[in-house]
VEXGUPA-825632 format. One record per atom (N, C-alpha, C): residue number from 1; y, x, z; atom name. Coordinates in pm, whole numbers, m for minus. Layout:
% VEXGUPA-825632
NUM;Y;X;Z;CA
...
//
This chain:
% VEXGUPA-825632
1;649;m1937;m1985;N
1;580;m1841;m1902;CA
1;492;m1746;m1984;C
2;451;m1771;m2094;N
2;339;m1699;m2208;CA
2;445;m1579;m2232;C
3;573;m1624;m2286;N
3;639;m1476;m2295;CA
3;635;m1387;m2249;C
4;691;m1425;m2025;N
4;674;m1288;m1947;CA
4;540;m1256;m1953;C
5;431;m1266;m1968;N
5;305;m1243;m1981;CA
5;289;m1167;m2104;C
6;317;m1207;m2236;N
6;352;m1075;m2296;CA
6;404;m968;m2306;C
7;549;m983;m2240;N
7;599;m894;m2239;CA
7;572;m765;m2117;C
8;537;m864;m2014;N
8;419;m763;m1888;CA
8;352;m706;m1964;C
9;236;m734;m2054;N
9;135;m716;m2094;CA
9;119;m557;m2177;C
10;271;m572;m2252;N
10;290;m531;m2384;CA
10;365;m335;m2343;C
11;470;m405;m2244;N
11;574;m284;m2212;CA
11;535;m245;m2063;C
12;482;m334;m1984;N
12;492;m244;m1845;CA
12;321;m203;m1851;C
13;381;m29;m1799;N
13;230;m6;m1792;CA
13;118;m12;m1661;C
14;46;23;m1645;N
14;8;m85;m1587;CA
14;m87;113;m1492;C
15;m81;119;m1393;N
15;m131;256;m1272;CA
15;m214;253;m1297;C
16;m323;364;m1287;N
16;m464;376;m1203;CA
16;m457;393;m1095;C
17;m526;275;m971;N
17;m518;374;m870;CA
17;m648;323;m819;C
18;m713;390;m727;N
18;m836;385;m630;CA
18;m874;256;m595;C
19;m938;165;m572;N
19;m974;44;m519;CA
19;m985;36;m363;C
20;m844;m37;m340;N
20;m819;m32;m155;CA
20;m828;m170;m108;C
21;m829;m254;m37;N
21;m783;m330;31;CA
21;m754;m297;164;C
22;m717;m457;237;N
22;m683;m485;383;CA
22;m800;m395;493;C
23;m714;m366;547;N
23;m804;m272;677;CA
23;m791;m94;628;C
24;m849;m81;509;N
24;m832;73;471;CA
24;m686;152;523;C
25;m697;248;539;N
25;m616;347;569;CA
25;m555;486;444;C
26;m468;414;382;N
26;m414;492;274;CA
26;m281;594;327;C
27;m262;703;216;N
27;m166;761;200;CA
27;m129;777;82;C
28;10;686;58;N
28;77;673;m93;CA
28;168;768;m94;C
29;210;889;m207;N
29;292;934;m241;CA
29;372;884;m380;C
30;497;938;m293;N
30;634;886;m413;CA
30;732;957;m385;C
31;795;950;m502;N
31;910;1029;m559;CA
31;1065;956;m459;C
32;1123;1097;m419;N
32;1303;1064;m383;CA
32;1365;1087;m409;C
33;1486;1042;m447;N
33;1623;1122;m509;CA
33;1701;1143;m403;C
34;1736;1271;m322;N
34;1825;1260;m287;CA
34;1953;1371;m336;C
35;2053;1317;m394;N
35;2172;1383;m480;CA
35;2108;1374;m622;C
36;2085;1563;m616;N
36;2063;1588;m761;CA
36;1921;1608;m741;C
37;1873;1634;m607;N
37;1713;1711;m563;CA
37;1627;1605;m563;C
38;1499;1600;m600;N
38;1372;1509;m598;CA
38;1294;1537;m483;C
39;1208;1508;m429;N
39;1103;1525;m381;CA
39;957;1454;m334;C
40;892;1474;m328;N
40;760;1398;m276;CA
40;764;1365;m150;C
41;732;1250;m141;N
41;758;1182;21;CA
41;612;1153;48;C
42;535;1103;148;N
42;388;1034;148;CA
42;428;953;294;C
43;347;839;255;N
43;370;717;399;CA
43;227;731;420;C
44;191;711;560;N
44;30;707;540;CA
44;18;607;644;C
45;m105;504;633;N
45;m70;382;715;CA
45;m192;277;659;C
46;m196;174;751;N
46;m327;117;710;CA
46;m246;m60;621;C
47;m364;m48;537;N
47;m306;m180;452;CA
47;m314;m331;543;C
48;m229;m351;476;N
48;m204;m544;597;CA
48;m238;m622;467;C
49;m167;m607;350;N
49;m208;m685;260;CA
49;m222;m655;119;C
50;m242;m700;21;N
50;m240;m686;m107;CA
50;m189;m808;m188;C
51;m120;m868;m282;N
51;m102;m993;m322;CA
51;9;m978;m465;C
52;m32;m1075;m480;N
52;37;m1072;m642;CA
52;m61;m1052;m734;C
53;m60;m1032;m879;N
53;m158;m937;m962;CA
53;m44;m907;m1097;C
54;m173;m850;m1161;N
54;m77;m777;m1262;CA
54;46;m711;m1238;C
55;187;m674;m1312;N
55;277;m602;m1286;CA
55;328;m666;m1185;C
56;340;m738;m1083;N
56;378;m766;m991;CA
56;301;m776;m850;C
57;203;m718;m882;N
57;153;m696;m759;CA
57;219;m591;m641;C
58;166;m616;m502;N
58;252;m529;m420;CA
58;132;m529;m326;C
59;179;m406;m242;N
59;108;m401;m86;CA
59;179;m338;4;C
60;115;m407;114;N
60;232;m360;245;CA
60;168;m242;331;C
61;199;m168;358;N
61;138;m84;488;CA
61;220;m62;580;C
62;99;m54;712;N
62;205;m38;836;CA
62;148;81;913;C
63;234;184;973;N
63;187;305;1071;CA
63;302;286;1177;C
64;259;340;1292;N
64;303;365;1414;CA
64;393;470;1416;C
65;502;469;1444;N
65;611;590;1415;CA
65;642;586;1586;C
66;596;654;1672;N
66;581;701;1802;CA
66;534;580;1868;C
67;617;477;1889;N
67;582;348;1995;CA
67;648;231;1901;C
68;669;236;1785;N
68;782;180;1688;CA
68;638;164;1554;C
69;633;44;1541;N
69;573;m20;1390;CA
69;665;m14;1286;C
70;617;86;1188;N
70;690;65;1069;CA
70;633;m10;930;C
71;663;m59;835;N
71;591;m147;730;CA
71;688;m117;634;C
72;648;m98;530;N
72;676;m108;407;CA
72;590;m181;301;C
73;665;m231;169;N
73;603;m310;71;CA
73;609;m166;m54;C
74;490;m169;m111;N
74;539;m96;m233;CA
74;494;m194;m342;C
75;586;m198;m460;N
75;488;m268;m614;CA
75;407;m140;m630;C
76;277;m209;m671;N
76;183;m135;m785;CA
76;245;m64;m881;C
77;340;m91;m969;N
77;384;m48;m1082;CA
77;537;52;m1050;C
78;574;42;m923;N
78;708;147;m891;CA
78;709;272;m961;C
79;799;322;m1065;N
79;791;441;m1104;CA
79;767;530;m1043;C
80;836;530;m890;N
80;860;664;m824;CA
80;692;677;m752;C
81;614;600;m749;N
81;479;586;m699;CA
81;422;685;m796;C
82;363;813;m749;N
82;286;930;m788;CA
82;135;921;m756;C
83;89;911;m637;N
83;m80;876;m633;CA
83;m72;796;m455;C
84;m188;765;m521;N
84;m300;683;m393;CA
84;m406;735;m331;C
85;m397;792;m180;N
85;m519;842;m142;CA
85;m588;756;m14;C
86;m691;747;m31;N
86;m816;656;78;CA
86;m801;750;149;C
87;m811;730;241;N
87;m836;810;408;CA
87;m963;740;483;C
88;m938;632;464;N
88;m1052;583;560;CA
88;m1071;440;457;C
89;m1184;382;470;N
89;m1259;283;476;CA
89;m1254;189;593;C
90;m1146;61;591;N
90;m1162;m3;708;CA
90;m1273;m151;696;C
91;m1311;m153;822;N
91;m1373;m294;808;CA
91;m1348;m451;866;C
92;m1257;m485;792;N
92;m1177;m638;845;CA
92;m1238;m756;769;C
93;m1223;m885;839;N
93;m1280;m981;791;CA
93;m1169;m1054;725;C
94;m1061;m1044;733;N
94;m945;m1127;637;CA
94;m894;m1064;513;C
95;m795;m1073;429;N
95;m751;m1016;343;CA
95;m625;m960;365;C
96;m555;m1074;476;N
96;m406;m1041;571;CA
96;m414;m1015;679;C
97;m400;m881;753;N
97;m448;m887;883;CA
97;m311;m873;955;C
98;m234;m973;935;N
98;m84;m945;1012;CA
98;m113;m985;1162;C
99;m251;m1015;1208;N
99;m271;m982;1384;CA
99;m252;m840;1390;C
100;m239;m788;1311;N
100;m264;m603;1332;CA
100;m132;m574;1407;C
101;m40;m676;1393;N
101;142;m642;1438;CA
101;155;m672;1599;C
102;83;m741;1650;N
102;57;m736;1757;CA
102;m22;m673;1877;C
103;m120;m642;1774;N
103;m223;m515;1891;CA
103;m162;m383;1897;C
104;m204;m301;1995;N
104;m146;m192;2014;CA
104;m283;m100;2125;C
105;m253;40;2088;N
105;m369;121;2163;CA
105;m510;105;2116;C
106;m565;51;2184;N
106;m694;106;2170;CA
106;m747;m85;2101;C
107;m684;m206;2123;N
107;m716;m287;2029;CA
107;m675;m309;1889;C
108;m577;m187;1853;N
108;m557;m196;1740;CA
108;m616;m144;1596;C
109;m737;m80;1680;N
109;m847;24;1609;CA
109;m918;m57;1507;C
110;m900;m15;1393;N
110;m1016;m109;1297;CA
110;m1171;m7;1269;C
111;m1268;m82;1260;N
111;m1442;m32;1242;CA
111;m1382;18;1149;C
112;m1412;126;1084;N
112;m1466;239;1003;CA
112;m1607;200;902;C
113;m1577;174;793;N
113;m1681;144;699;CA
113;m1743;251;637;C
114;m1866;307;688;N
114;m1982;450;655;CA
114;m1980;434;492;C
115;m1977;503;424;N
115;m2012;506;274;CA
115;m2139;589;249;C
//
């Protein structure tokens, strides 16, 4: 196990991005190929979780696509991952808030953390 740990260590590089957790409300942009054309995509959506560390870390976000929950996982380290933006400051008491998949409307609102 000391090897992949070097070799994480050594060759994968390793993002800057903003300090988010569970509850916050991010918008990640990333890169698409479609054919020969690229483009910038952005998901914007509130975090459910964070887990893993180092080059294998990941996080999930989920947004409401009309009446339809959508979720995605991204790794930390995905090439096509371009930046991380905070939108909001949420205020949750867990680290996993996968009750979030079940509320809807007006209980699905998370407190807003004032900075």
């Amino acid at each position: 196990m000391d090897l992949v740990k070097y070799v994480q260590d050594q060759y994968v590089e390793v993002k800057e991005f903003p300090e988010f957790a569970a509850g916050d409300t991010i918008t990640v942009y990333y890169k698409i190929k479609e054919g020969a054309k690229e483009r910038t995509q952005f998901f914007r959506g509130v975090v459910l979780q964070r887990r893993g560390s180092g080059s294998t870390e990941t996080f999930t976000i989920r947004k409401m696509s009309g009446s339809i929950g959508v979720e995605r996982i991204f790794p930390v380290n995905m090439p096509a991952l371009e930046k991380v933006e905070i939108n909001k400051k949420g205020k949750v008491r867990r680290a996993r808030i996968f009750y979030q998949r079940e509320l809807t409307g007006k209980a699905a609102r998370i407190k807003e953390l004032r900075r």
